[in-house]
C-alpha positions, 0 to 999 in steps of 0.5 A, spaced: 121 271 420 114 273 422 115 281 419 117 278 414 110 275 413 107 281 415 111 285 409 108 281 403 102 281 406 102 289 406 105 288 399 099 284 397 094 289 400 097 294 396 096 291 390 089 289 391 087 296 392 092 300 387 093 294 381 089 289 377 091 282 377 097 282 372 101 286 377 099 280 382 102 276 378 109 278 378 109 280 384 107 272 386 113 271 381 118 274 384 116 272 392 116 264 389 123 266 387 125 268 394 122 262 396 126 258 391 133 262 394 132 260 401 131 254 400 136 253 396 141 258 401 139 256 408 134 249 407 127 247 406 124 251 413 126 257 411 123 256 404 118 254 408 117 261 412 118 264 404 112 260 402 107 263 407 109 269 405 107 267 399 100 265 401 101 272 405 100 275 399 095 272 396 090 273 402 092 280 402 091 281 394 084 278 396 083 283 402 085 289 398 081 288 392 075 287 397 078 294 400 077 297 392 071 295 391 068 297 398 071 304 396 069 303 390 062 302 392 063 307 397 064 312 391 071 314 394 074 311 387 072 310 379 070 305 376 075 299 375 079 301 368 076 307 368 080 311 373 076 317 372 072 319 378 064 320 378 062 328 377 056 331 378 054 335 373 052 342 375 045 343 376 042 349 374 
């Protein structure tokens, strides 16, 4: 259970770095219907288990938009929304 807990917690860094919120959004929908699935299949602690991976991604969405913004800052991203990195006109 635990690499399952490591899983979504990757999965949530992930989308920090990479996507906006509207992806977290089905992503934390489609980890609630695992939780509702194994509850429902093997009991209330394995929907137990499913639920920390729940809130595994959450942390992890909130450590990977820290990530972005840091890269971001660092000047190795664009802006949010953009997707254009900064370029430097030539000097003459």
């Amino acid at each position: 259970m635990a690499f399952s807990i490591a899983i979504h917690f990757l999965a949530g860094l992930v989308t920090g770095v990479v996507f906006r919120v509207r992806v977290l959004l089905c992503l934390v929908a489609v980890v609630l219907i695992e939780c509702i699935a194994m509850a429902a299949m093997f009991g209330l602690r394995a929907g137990l288990w499913s639920l920390a991976s729940l809130v595994m991604v959450e942390m992890g969405y909130l450590g990977g938009g820290y990530l972005r913004s840091v890269l971001e800052r660092a000047g190795f991203l664009g802006e949010l929304g953009t997707g254009i990195r900064p370029t430097r006109s030539p000097e003459l």
